[in-house]
Jmol script that loads the backbone (N, CA, C; Angstrom):
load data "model"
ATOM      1  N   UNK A   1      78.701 -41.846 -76.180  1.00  0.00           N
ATOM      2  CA  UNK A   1      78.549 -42.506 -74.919  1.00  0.00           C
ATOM      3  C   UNK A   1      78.614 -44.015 -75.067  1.00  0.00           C
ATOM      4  N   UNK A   2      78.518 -44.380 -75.961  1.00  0.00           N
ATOM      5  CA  UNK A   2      78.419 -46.144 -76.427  1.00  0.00           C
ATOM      6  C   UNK A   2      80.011 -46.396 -76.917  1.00  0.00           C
ATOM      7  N   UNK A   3      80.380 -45.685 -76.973  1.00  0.00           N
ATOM      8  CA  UNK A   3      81.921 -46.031 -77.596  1.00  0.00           C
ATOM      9  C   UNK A   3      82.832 -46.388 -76.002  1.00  0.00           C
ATOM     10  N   UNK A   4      82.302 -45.814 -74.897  1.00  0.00           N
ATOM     11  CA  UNK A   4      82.540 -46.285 -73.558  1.00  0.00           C
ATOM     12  C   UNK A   4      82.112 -47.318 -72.812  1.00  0.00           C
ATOM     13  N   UNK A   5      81.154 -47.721 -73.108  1.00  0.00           N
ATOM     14  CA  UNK A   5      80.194 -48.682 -72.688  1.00  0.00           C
ATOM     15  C   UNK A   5      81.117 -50.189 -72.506  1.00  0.00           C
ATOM     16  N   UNK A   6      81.710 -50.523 -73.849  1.00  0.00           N
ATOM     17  CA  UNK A   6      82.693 -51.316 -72.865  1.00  0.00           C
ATOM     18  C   UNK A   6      83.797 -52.101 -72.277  1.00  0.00           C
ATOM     19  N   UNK A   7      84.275 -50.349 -72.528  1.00  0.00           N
ATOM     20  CA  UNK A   7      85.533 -50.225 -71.480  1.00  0.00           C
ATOM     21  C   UNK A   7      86.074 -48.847 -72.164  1.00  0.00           C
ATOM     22  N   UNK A   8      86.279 -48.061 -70.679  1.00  0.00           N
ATOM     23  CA  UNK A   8      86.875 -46.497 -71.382  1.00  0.00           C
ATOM     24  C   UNK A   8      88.152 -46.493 -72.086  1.00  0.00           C
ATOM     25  N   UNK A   9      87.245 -45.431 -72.603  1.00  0.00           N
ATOM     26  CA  UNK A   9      88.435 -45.069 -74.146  1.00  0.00           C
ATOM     27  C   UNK A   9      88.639 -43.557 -73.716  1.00  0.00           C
ATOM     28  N   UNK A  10      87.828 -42.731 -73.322  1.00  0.00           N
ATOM     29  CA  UNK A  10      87.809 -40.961 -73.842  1.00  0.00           C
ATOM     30  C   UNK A  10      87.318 -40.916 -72.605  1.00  0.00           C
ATOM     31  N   UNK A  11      87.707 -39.823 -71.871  1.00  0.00           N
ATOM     32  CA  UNK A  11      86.875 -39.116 -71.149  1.00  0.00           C
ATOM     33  C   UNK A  11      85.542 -38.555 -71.935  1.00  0.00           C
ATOM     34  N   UNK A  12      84.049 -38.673 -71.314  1.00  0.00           N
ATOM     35  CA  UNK A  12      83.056 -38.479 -71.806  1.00  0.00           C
ATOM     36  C   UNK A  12      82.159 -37.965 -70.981  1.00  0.00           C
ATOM     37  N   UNK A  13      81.394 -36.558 -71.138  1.00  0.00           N
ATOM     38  CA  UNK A  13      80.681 -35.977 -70.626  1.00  0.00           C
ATOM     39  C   UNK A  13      79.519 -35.949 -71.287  1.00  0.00           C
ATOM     40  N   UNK A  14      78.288 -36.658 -70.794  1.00  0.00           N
ATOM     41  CA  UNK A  14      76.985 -36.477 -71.463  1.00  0.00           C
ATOM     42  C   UNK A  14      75.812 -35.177 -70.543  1.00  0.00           C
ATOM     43  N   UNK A  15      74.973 -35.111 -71.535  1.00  0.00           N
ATOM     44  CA  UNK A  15      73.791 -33.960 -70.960  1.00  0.00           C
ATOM     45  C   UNK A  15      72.669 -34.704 -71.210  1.00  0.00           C
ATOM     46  N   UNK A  16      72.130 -35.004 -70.340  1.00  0.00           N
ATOM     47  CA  UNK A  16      70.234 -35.174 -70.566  1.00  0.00           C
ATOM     48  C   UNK A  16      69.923 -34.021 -70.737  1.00  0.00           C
ATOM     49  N   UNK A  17      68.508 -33.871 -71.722  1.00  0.00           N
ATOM     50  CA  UNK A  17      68.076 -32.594 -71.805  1.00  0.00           C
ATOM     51  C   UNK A  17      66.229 -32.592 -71.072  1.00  0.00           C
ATOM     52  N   UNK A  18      65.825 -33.693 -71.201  1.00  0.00           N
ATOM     53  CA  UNK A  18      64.496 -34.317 -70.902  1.00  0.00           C
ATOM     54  C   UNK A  18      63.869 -35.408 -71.606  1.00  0.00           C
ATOM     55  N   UNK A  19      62.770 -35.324 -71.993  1.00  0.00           N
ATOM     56  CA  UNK A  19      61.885 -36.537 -72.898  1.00  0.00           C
ATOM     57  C   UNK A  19      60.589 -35.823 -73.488  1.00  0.00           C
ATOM     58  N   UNK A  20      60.906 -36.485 -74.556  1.00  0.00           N
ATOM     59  CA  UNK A  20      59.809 -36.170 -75.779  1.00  0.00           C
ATOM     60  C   UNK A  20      58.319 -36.820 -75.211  1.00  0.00           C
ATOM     61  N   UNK A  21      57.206 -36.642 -76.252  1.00  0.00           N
ATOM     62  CA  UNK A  21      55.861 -36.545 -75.119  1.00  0.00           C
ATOM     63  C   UNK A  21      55.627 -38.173 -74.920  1.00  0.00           C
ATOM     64  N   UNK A  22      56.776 -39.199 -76.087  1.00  0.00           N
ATOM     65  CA  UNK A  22      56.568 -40.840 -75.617  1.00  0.00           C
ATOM     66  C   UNK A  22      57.209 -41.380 -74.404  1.00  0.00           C
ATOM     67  N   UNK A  23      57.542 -39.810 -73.632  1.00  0.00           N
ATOM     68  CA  UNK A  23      58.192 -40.513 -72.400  1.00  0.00           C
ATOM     69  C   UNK A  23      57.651 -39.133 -71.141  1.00  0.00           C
ATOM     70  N   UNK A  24      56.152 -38.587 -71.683  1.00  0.00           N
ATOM     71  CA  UNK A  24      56.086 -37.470 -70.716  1.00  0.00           C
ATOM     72  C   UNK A  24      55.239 -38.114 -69.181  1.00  0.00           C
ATOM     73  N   UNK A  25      54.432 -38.933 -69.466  1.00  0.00           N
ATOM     74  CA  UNK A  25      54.556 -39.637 -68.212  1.00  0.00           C
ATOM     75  C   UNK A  25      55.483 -40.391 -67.479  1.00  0.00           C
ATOM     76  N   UNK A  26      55.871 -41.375 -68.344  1.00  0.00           N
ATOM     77  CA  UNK A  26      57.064 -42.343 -67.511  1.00  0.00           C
ATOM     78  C   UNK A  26      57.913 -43.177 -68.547  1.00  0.00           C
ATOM     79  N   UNK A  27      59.139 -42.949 -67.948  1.00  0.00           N
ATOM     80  CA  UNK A  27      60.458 -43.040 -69.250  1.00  0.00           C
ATOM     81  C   UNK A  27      59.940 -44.687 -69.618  1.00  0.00           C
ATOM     82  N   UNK A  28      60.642 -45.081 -71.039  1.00  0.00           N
ATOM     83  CA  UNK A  28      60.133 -46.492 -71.556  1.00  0.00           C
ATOM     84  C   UNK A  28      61.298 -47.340 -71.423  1.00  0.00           C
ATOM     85  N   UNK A  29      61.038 -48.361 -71.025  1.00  0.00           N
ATOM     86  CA  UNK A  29      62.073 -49.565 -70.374  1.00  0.00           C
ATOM     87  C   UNK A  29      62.927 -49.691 -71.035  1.00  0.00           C
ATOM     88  N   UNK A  30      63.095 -49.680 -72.672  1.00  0.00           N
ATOM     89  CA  UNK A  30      64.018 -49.708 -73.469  1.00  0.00           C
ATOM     90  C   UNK A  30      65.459 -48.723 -73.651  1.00  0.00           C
ATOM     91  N   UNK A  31      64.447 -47.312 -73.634  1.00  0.00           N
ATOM     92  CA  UNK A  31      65.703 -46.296 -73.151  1.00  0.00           C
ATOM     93  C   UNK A  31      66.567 -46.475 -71.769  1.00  0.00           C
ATOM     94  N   UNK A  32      65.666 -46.354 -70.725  1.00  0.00           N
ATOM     95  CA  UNK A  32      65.992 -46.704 -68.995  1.00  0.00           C
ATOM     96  C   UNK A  32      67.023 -47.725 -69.363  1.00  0.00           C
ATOM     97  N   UNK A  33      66.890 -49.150 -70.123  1.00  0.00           N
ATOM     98  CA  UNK A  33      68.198 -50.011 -70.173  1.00  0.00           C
ATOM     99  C   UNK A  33      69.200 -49.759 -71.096  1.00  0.00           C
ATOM    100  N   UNK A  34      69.177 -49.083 -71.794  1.00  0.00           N
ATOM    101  CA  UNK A  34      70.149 -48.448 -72.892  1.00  0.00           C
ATOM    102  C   UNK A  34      71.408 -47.288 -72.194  1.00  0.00           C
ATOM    103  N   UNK A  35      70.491 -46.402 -71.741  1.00  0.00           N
ATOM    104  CA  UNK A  35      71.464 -45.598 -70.856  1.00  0.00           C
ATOM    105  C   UNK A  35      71.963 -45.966 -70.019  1.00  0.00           C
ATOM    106  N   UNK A  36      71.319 -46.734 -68.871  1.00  0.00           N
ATOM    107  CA  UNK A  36      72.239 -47.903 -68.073  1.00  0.00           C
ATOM    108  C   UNK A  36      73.311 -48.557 -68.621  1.00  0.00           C
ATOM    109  N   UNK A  37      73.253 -49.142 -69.555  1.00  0.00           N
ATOM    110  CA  UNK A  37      74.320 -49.767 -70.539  1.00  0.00           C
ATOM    111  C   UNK A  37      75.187 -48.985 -70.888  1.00  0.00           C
ATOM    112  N   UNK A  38      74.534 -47.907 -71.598  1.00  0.00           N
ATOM    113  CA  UNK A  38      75.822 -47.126 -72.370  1.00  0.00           C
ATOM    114  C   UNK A  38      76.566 -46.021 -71.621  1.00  0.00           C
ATOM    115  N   UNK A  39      75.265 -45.458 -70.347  1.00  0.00           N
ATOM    116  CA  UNK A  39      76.216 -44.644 -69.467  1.00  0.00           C
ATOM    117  C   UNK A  39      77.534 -45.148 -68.437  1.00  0.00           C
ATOM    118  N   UNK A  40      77.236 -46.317 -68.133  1.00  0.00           N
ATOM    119  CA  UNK A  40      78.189 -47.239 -66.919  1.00  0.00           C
ATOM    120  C   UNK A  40      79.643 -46.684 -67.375  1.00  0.00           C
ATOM    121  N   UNK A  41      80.084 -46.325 -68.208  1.00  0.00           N
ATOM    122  CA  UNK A  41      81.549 -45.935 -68.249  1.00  0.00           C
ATOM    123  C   UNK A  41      82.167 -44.143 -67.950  1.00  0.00           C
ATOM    124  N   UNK A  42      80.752 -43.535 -68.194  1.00  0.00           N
ATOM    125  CA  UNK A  42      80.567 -42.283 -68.756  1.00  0.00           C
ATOM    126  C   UNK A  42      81.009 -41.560 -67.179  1.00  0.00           C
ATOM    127  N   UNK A  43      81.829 -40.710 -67.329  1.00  0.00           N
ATOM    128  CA  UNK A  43      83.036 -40.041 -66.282  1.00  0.00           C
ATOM    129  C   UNK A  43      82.002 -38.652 -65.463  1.00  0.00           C
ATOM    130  N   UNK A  44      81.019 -38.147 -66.292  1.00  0.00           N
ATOM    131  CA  UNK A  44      79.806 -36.992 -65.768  1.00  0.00           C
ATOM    132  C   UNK A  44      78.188 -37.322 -66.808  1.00  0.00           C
ATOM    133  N   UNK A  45      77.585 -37.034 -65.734  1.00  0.00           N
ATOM    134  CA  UNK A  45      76.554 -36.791 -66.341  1.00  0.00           C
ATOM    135  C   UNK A  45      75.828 -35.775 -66.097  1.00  0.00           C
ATOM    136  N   UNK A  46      75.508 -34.905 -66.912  1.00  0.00           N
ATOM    137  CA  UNK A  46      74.822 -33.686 -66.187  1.00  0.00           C
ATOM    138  C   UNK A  46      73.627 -33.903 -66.423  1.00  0.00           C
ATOM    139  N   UNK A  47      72.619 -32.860 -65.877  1.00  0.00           N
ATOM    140  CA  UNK A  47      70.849 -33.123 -65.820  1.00  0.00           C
ATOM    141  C   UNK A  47      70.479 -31.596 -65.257  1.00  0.00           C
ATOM    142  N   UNK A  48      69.536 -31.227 -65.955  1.00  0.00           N
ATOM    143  CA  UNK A  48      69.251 -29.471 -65.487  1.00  0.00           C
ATOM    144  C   UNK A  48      68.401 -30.160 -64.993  1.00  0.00           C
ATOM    145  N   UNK A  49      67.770 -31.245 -64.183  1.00  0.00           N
ATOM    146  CA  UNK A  49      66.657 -30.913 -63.657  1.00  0.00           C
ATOM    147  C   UNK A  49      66.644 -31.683 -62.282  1.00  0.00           C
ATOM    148  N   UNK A  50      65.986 -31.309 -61.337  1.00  0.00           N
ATOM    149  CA  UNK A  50      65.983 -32.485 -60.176  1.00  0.00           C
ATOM    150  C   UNK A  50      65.507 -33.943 -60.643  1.00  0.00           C
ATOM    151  N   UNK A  51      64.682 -33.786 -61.558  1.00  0.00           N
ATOM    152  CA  UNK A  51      63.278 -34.550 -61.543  1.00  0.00           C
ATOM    153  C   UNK A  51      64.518 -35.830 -62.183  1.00  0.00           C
ATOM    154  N   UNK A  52      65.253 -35.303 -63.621  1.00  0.00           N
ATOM    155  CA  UNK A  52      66.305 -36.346 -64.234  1.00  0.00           C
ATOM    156  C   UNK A  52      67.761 -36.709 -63.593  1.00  0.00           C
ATOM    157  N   UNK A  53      68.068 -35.828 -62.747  1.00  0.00           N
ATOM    158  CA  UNK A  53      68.543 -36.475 -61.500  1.00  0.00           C
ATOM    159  C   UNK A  53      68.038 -37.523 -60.391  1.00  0.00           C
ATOM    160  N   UNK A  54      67.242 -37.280 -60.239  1.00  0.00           N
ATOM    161  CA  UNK A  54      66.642 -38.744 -59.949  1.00  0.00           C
ATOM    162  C   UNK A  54      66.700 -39.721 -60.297  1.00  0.00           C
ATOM    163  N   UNK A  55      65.658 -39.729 -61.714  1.00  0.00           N
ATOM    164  CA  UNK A  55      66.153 -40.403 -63.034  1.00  0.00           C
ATOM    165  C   UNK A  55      67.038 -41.267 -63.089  1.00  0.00           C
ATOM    166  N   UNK A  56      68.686 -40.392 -63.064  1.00  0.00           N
ATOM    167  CA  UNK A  56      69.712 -41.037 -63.067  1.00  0.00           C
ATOM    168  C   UNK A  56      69.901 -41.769 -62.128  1.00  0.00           C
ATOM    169  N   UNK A  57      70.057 -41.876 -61.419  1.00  0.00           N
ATOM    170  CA  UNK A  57      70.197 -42.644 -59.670  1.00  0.00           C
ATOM    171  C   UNK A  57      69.333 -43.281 -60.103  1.00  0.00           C
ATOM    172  N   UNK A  58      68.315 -43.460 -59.856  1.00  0.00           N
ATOM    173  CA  UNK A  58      67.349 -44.853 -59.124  1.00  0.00           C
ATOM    174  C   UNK A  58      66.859 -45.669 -60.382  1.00  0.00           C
ATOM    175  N   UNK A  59      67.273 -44.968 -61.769  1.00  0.00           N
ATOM    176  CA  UNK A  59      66.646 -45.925 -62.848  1.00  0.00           C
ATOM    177  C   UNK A  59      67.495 -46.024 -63.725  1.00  0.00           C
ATOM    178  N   UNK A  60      68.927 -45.457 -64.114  1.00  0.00           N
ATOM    179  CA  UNK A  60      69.678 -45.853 -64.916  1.00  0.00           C
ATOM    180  C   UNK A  60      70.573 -46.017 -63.602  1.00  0.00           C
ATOM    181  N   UNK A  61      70.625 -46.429 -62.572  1.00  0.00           N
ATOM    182  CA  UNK A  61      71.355 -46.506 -62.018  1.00  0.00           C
ATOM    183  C   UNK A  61      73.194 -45.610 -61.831  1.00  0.00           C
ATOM    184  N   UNK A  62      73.122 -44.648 -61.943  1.00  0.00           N
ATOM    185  CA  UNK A  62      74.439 -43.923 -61.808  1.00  0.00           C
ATOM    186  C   UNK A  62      74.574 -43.516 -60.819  1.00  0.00           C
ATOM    187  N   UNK A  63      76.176 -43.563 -60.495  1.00  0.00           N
ATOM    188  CA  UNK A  63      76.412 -43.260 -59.090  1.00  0.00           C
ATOM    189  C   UNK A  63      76.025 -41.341 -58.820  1.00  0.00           C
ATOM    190  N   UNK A  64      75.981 -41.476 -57.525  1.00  0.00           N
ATOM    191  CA  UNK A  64      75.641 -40.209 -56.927  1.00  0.00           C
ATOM    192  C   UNK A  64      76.861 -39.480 -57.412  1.00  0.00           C
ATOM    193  N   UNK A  65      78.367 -39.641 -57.720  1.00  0.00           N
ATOM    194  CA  UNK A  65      79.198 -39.021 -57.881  1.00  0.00           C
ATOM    195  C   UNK A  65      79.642 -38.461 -58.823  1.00  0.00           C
ATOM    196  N   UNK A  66      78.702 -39.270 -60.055  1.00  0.00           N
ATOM    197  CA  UNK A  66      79.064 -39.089 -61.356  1.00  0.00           C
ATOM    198  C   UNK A  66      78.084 -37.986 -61.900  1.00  0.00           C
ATOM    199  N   UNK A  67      77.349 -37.960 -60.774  1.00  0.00           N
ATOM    200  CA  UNK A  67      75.558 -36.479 -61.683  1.00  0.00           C
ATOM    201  C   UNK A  67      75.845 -35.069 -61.103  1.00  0.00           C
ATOM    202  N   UNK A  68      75.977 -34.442 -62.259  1.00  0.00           N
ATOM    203  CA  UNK A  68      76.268 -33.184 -61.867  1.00  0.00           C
ATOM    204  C   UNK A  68      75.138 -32.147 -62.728  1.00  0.00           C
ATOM    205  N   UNK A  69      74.101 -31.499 -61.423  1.00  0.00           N
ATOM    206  CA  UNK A  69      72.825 -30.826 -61.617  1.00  0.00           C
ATOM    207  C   UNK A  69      73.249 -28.932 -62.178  1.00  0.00           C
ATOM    208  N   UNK A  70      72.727 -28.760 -63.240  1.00  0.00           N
ATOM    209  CA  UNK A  70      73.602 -27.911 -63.594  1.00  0.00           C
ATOM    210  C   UNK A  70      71.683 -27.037 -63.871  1.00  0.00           C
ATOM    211  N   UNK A  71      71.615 -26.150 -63.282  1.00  0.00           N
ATOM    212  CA  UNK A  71      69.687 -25.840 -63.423  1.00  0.00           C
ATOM    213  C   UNK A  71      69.621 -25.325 -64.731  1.00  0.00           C
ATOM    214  N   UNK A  72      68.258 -25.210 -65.717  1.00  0.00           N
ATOM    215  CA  UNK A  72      68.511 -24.331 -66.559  1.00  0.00           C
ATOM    216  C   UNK A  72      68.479 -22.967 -66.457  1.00  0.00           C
ATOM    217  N   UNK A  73      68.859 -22.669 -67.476  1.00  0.00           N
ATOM    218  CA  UNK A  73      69.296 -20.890 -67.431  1.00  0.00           C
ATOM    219  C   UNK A  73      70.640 -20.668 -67.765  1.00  0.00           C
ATOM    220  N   UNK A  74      70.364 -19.473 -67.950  1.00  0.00           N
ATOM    221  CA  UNK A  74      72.066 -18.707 -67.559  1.00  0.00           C
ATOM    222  C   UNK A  74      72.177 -17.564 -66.588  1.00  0.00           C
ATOM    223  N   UNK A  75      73.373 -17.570 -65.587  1.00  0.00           N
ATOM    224  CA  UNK A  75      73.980 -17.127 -64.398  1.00  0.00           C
ATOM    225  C   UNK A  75      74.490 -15.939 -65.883  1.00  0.00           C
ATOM    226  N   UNK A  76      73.172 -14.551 -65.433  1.00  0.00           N
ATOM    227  CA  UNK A  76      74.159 -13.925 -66.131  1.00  0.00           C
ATOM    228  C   UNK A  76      75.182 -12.882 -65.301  1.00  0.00           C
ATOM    229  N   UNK A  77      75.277 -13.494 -63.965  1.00  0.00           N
ATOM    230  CA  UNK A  77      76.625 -12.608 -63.167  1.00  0.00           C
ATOM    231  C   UNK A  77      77.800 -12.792 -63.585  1.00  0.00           C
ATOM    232  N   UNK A  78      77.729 -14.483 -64.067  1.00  0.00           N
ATOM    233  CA  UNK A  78      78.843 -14.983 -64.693  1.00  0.00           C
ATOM    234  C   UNK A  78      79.674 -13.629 -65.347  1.00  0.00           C
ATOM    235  N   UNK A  79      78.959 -13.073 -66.178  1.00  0.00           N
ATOM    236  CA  UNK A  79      79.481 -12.929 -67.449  1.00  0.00           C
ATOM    237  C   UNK A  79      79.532 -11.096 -67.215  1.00  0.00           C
ATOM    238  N   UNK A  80      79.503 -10.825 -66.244  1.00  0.00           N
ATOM    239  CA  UNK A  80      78.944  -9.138 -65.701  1.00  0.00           C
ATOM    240  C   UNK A  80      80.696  -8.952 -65.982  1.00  0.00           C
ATOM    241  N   UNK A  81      81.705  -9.772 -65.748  1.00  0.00           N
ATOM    242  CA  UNK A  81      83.329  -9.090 -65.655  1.00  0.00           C
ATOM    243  C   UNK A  81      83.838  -9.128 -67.247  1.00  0.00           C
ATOM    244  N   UNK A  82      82.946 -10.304 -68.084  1.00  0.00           N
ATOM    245  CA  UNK A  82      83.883  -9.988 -69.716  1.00  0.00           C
ATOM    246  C   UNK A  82      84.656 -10.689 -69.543  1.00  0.00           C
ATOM    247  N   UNK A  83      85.128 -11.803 -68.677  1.00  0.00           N
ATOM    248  CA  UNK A  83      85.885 -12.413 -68.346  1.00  0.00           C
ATOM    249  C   UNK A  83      85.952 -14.269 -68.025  1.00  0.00           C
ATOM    250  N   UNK A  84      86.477 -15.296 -68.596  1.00  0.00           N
ATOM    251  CA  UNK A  84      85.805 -16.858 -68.326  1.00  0.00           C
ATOM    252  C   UNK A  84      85.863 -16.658 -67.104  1.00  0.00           C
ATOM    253  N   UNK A  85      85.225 -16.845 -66.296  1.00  0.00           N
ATOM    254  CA  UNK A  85      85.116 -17.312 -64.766  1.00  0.00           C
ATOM    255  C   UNK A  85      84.522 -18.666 -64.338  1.00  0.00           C
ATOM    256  N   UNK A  86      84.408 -19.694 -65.512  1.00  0.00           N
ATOM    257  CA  UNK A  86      83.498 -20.593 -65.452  1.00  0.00           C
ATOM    258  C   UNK A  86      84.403 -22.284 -66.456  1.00  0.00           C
ATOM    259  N   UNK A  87      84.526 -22.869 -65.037  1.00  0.00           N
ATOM    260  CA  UNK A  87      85.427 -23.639 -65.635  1.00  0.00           C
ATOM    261  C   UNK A  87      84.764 -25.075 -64.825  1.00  0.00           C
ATOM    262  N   UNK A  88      84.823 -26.527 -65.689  1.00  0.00           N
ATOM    263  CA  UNK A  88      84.241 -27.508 -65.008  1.00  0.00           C
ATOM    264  C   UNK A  88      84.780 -28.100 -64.000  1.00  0.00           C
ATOM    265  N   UNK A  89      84.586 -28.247 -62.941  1.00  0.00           N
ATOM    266  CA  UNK A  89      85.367 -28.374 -62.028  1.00  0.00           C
ATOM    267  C   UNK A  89      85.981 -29.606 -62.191  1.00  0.00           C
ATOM    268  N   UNK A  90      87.568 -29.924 -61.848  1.00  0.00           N
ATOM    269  CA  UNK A  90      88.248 -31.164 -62.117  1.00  0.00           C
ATOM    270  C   UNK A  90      89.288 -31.036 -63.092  1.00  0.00           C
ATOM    271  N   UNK A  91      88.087 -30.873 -64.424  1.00  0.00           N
ATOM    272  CA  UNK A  91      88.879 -30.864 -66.052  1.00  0.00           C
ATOM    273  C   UNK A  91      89.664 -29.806 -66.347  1.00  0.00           C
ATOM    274  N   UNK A  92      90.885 -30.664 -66.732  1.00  0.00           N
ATOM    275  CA  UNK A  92      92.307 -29.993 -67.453  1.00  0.00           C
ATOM    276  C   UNK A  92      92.118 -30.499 -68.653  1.00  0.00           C
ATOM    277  N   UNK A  93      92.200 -29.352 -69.783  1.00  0.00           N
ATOM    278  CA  UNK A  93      92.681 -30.139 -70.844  1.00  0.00           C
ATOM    279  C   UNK A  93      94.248 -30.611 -71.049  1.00  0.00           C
ATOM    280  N   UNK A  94      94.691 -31.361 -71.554  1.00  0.00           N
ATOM    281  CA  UNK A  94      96.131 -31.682 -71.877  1.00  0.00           C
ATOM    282  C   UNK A  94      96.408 -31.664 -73.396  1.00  0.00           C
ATOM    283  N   UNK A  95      97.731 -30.989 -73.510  1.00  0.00           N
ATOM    284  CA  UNK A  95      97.999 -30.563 -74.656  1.00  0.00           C
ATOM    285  C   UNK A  95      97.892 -31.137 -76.225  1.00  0.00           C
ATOM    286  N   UNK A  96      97.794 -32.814 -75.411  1.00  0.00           N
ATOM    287  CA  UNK A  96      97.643 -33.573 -76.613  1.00  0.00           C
ATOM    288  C   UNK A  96      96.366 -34.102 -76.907  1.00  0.00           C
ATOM    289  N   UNK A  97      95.244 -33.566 -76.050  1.00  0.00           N
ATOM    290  CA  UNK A  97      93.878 -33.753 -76.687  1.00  0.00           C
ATOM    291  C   UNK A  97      93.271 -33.006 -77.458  1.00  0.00           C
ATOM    292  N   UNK A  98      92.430 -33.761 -77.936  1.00  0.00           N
ATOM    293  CA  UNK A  98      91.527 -32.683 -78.483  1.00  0.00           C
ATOM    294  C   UNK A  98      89.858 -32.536 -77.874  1.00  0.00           C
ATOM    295  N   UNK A  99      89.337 -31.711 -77.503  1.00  0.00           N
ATOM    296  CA  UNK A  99      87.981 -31.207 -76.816  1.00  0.00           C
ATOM    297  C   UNK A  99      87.539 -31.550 -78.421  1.00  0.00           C
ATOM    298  N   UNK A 100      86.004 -32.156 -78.053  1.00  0.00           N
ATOM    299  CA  UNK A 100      84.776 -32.506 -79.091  1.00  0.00           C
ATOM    300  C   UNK A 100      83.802 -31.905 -78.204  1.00  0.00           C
ATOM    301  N   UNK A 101      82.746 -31.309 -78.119  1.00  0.00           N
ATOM    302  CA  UNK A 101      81.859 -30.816 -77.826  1.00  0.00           C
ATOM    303  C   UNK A 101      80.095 -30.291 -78.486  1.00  0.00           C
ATOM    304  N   UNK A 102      79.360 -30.340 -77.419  1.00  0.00           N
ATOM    305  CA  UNK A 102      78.333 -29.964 -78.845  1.00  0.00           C
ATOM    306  C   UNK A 102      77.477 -29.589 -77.349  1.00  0.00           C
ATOM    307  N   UNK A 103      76.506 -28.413 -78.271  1.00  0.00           N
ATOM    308  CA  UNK A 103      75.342 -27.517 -77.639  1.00  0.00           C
ATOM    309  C   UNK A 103      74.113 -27.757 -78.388  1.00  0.00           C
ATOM    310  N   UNK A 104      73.185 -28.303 -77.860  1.00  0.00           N
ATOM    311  CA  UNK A 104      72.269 -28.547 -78.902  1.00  0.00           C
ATOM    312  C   UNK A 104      70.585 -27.554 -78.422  1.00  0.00           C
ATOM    313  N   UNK A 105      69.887 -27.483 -79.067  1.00  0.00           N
ATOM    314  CA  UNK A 105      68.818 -26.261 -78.922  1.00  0.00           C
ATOM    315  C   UNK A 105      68.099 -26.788 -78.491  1.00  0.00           C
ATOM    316  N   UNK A 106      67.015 -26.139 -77.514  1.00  0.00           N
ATOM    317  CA  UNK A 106      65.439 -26.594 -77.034  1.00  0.00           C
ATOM    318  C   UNK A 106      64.502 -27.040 -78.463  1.00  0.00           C
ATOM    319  N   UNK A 107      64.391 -27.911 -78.289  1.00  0.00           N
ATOM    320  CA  UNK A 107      63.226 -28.762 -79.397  1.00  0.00           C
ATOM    321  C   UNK A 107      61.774 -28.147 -78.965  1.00  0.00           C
ATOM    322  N   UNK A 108      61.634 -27.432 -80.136  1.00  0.00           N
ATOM    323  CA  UNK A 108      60.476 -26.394 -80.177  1.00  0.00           C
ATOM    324  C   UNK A 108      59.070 -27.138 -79.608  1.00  0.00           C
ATOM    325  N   UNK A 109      59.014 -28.390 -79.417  1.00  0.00           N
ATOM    326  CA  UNK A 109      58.140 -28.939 -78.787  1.00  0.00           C
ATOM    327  C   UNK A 109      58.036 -29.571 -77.243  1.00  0.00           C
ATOM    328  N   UNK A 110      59.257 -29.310 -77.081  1.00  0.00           N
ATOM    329  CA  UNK A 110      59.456 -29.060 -75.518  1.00  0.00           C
ATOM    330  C   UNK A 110      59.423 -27.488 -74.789  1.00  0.00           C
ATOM    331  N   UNK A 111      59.611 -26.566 -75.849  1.00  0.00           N
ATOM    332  CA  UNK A 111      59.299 -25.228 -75.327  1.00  0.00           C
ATOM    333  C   UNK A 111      57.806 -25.065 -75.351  1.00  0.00           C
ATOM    334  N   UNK A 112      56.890 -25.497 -76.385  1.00  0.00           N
ATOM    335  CA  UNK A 112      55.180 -25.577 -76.278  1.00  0.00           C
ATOM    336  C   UNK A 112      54.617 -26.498 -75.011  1.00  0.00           C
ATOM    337  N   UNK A 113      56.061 -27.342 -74.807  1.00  0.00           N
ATOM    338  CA  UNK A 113      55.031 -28.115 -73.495  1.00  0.00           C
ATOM    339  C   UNK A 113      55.506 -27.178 -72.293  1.00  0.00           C
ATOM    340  N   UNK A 114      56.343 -26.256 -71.828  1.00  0.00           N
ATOM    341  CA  UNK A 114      56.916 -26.091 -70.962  1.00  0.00           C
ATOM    342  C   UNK A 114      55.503 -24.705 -70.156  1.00  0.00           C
TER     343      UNK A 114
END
end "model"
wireframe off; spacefill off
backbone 0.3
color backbone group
């Protein structure tokens, strides 16, 4: 996400996932201006939660157009046909890119706080 920051290079899709317990009351000014900074170029941002949708808008400032609320879980109707039915809306890949991607796990200390 900093390799955009300034001036796009890649299409770039980031995920908030939440905050660790130095940010379980209220996020710390340092991050809040960092992501502001480094998100301003960033093409989506997703957020499973209302609460970091917010977040985004009113304190890292991102546009309403760019946050896309994706809840947690999994839609397992999706997957009832065996079939992709699940595509991001917009994105084409083109033949001469290459997709980078990454899934990263619930931090076992956000599942004890949950």
């Amino acid at each position: 996400m900093l390799a955009n920051s300034f001036s796009p290079k890649i299409y770039n899709l980031h995920s908030e996932h939440g905050f660790g317990p130095d940010e379980a009351d209220k996020t710390l000014l340092r991050r809040d201006l960092f992501r502001r900074f480094s998100l301003r170029n960033t093409e989506t941002v997703l957020v499973p939660s209302l609460n970091l949708e917010n977040i985004a808008l009113n304190t890292w400032h991102i546009p309403k157009e760019k946050i896309v609320y994706i809840p947690n879980g999994v839609d397992i109707a999706k997957f009832e046909k065996n079939e992709p039915s699940f595509i991001i809306p917009g994105f084409q890949k083109q033949t001469d890119e290459t997709i980078i991607g990454t899934i990263a796990p619930l931090a076992l200390k956000k599942i004890l706080a949950a």
